[in-house]
C-alpha positions in Angstrom: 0.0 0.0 0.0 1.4 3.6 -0.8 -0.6 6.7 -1.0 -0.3 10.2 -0.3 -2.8 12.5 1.1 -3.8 16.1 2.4 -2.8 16.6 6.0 -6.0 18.6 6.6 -7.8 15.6 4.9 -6.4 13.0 6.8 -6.8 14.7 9.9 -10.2 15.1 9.2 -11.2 12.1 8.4 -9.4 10.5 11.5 -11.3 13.3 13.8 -14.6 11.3 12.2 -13.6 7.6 13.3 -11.5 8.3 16.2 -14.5 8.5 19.1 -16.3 5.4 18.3 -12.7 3.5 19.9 -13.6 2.6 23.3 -11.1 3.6 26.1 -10.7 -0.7 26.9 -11.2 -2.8 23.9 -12.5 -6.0 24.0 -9.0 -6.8 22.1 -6.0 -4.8 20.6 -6.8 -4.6 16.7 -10.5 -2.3 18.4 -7.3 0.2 19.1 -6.9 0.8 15.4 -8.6 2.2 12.7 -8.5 0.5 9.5 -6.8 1.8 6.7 -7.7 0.6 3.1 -6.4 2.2 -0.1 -7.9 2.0 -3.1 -7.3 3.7 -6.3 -9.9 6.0 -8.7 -11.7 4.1 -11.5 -11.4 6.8 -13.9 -7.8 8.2 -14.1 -9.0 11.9 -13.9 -10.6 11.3 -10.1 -8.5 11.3 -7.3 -8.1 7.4 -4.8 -9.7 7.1 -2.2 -8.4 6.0 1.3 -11.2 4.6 3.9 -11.0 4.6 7.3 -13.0 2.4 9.8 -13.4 2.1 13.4 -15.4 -0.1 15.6 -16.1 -1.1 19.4 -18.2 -4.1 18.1 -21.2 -1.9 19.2 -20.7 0.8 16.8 -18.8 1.4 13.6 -17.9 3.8 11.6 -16.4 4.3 7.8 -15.7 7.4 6.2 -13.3 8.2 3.0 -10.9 10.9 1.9 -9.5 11.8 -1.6 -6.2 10.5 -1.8 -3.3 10.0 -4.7 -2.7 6.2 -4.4 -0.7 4.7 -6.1 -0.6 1.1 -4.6 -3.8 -0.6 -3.5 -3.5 -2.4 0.2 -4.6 -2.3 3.8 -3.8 -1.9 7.3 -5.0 -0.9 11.0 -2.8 1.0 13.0 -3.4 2.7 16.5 -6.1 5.5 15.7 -5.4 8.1 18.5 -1.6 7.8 18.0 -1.7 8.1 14.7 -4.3 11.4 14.6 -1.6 13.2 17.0 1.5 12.2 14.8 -0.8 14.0 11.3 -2.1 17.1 13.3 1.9 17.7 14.5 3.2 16.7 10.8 5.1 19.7 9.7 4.4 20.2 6.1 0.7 19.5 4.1 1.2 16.4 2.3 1.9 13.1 3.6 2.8 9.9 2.4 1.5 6.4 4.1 3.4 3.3 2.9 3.1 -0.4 4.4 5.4 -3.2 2.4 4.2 -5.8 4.8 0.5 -4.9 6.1 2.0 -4.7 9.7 4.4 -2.0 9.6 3.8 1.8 7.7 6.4 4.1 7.1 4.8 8.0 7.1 6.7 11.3 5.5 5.8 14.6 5.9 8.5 17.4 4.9 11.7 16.6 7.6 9.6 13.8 9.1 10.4 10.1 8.7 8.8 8.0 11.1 10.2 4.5 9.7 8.5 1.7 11.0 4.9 2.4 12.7 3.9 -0.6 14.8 0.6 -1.7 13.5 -1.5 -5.1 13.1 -2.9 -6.7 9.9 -6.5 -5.9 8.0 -7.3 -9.1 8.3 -7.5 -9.1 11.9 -9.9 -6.1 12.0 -13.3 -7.0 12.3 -15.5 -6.7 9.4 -18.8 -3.8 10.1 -21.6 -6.2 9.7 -23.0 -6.8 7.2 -26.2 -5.3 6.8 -29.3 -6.3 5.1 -32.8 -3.4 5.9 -35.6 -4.5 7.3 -37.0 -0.6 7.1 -35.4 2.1 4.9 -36.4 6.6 5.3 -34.5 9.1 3.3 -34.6 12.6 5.4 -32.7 16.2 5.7 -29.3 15.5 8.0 -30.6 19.5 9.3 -34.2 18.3 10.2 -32.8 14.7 11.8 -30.1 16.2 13.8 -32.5 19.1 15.1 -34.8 16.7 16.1 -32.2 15.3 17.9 -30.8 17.8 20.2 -35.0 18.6 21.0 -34.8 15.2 22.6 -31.6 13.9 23.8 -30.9 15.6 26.9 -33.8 13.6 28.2 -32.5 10.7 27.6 -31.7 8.7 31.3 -27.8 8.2 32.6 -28.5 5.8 35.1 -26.8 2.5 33.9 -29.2 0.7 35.7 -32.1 1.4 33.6 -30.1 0.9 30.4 -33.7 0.9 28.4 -34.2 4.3 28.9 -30.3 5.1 28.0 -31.2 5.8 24.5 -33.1 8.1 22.2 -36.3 5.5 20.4 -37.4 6.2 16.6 -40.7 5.5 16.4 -42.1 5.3 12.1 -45.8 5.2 12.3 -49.1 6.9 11.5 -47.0 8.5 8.7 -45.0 10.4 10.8 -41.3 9.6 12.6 -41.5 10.2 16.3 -38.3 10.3 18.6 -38.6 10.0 22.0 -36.2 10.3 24.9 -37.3 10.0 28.7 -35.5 9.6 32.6 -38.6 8.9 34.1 -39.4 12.5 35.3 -39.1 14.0 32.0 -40.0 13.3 28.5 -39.0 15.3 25.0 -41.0 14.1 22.2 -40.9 15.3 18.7 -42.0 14.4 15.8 -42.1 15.1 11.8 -44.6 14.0 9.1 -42.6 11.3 6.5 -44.3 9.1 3.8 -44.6 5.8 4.2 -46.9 2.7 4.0 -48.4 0.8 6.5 -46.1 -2.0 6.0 -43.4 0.1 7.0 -43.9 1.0 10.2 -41.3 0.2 13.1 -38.9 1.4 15.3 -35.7 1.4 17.1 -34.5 2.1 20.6 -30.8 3.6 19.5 -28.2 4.0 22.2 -27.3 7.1 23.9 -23.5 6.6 22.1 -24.8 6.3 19.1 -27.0 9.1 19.1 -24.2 11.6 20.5 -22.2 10.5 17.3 -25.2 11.3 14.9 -25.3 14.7 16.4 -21.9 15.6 15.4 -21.8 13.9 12.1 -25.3 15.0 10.5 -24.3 18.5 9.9 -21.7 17.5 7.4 -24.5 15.6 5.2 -27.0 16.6 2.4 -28.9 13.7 2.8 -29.1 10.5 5.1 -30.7 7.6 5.1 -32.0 5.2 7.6 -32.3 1.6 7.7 -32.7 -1.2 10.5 -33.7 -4.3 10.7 -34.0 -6.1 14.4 -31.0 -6.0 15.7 -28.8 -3.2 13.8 -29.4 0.5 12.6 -27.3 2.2 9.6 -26.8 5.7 8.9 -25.3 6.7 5.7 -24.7 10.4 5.3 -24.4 11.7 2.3 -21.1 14.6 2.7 -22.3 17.8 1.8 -19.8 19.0 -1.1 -19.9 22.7 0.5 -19.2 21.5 3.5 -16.0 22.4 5.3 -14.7 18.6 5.6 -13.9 19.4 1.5 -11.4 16.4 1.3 -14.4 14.1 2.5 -14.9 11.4 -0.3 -18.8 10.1 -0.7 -20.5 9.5 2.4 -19.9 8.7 6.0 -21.2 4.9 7.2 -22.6 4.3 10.8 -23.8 1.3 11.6 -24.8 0.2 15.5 -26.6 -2.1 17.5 -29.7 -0.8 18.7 -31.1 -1.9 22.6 -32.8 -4.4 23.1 -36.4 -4.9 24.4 -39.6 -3.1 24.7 -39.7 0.7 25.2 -42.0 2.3 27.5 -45.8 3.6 26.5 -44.6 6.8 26.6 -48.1 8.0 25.6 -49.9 7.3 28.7 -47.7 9.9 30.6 -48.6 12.9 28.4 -51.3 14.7 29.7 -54.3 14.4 27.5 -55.1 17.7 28.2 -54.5 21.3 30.1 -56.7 23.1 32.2 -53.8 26.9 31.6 -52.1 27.3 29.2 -49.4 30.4 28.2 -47.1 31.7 25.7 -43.7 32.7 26.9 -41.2 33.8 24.7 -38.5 31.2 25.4 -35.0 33.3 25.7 -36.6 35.6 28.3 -37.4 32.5 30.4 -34.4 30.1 29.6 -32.3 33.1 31.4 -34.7 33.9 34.3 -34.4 30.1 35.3 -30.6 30.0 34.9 -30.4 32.9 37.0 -33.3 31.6 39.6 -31.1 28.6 39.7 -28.2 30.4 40.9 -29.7 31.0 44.6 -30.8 27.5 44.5 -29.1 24.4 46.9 -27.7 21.9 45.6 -29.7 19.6 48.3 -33.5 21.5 47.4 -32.6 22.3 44.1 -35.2 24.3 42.4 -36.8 26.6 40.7 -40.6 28.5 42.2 -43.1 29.0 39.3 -45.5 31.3 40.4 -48.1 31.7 37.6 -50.5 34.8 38.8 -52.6 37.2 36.3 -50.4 38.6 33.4 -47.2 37.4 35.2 -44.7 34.5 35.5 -42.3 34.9 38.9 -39.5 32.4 38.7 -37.6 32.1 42.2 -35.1 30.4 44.1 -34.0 30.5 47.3 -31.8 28.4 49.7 -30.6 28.9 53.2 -27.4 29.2 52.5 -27.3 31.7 49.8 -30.8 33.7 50.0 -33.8 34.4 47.6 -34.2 35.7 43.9 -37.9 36.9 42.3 -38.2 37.7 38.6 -41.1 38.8 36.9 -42.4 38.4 32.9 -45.1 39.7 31.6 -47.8 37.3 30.2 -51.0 36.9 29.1 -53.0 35.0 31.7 -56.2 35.5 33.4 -56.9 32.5 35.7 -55.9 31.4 39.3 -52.5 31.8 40.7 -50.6 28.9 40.5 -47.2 28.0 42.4 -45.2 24.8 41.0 -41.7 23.5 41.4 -39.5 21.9 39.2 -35.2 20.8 38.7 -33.9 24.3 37.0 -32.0 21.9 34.7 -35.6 19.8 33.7 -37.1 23.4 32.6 -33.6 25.0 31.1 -32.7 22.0 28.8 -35.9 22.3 26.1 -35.0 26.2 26.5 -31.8 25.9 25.5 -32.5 22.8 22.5 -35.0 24.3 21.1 -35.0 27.0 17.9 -38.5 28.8 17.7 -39.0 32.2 19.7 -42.4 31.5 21.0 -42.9 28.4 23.3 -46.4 27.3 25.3 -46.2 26.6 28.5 -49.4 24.1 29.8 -49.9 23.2 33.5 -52.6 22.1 36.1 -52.1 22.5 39.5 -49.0 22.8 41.9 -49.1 18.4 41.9 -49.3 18.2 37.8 -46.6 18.1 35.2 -46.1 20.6 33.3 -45.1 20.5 29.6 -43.5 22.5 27.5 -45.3 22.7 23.5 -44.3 24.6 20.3 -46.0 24.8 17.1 -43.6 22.1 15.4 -44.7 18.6 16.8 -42.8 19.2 20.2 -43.5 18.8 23.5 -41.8 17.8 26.6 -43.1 17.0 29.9 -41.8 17.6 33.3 -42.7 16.2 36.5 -43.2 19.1 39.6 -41.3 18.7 42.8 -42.9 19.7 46.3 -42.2 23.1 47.1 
């Protein structure tokens, strides 16, 4: 194998790969990331060099333009490798492997010789993949869907169900859904598709933080799953500024196993108040609520009184804060508490201006709607 290729390029594409590697592989060769040359069909285009990772959970492949001129493979160590091209000191590199074990890379004054790696062959294949379910959507709707969601998603290992963002394709319409169990984000965005169809996938928190950072590079992406596994293959956005990006980017991952919850049940079917709040205004008045609040009582006062929203907190320890907005409301006073973190995450996820705000007593949730298929519902505290 010998090619050369654009520092910026390669760095690039190892940046894309490199965080799928877990911190302690199951076995050595998980370390690498695969390396695989391969040269242009047509003589004008320029090679292409993938590059694939994998914790046997997840995987990833993504390709960069590359002048090759022998065809080969090899893994080497992925992070060690992205710190040695980042320092390279001039733009072009060379890569070079006479044994599939060893590589030789050049850069201007730099010649490291003999670069410890392990064969191709020993690097587990990405499965193979055969869709059950296929959707084609915007990378900009998906990955905005998203971040509405994801910060509801649970972090207690012990519930590893709800550690995961679930895809729901029905009633022509995808739904994602993330929940702890005193919160839930819901979202969701109309998408053709026939009865026979329908399904869904619970995907894994890991999985979904990696989606997030890879779907603004894309122009298109399509979805398919079947039972066990999900794929993701993002179509790179030519204007993008990963330029030396080469076709698409590959994801492929397990998906959880079992049965998510009915997360229907828990949203209120309807709401005796409702008010419009314009969300900026109270994303900061909670943060700054939140300042006065103890880390043992932790929260935030909604006091909901005739054309005004008070948001308080107070502790002990560091005192009391009251600040007003203006609203337009006309029925009874109503005092609820909630986690400052519960109310400021769909705040601070979501894009429109406007946001409703629907509540029933001082004992009820309270959710959080906009105009776009979202809603998220929080559960109060005792104040």
């Amino acid at each position: 194998m010998k090619f050369k290729v654009s520092k910026e390029d390669f760095s690039t594409g190892l940046r894309q790969v490199a965080n799928v590697v877990s911190s302690k592989p199951q076995m050595p060769v998980l370390n690498n990331v695969l390396i695989k040359a391969q040269k242009a069909a047509d003589a004008k285009e320029a090679g292409k060099v993938f590059l694939t990772t994998t914790n046997l959970d997840l995987g990833i492949c993504c390709s960069v333009k590359a002048d090759v001129e022998v065809e080969g493979s090899i893994t080497l160590p992925v992070k060690k490798l992205a710190s040695i091209i980042s320092s390279a000191p001039r733009e072009e590199i060379s890569v070079e492997t006479s044994d599939g074990q060893t590589a030789r890379i050049r850069s201007g004054s730099l010649d490291i010789q003999r670069f410890n790696g392990l064969k191709a062959e020993d690097f587990p294949p990405l499965p193979s993949f055969v869709d059950k379910f296929s959707f084609e959507l915007s990378p900009q709707d998906l990955v905005g869907m998203l971040k509405s969601v994801s910060y509801a998603q649970s972090t207690d290992e012990n519930r590893y169900i709800l550690n995961s963002v679930y895809f729901n394709f029905s009633e022509g319409k995808l739904s994602l859904v993330a929940t702890d169990g005193r919160r839930l984000a819901l979202i969701s965005k109309d998408l053709k598709m026939e009865k026979e169809d329908e399904g869904g996938i619970i995907l894994p928190a890991k999985t979904v933080s990696e989606l997030e950072k890879l779907l603004s590079q894309g122009s298109s992406v399509k979805i398919s799953f079947n039972d066990r596994q999900a794929a993701f293959d993002i179509a790179v956005n030519e204007d993008s500024q990963n330029k030396g990006l080469r076709g698409s980017i590959y994801l492929v991952s397990k998906i959880v196993e079992g049965a998510y919850p009915n997360y229907k049940q828990v949203i209120p079917k309807e709401a005796e108040h409702r008010i419009k709040i314009e969300r900026e205004l109270m994303l900061e008045a909670v943060q700054r609520a939140s300042l006065l609040a103890s880390d043992k009582q932790n929260s935030v006062k909604l006091r909901i009184m005739p054309n005004c929203l008070e948001v308080s907190g107070q502790s002990s320890e560091y005192g009391e804060s009251r600040e007003s907005i203006d609203i337009d409301y006309s029925g009874p006073e109503v005092k609820i508490g909630f986690n400052p973190e519960f109310l400021a995450s769909p705040l601070r996820n979501l894009t429109r201006d406007e946001i409703f705000f629907e509540f029933k007593d001082e004992m009820s949730p309270g959710v959080f709607k906009t105009l776009d298929n979202f809603l998220c519902v929080v559960m109060p505290l005792r104040v």
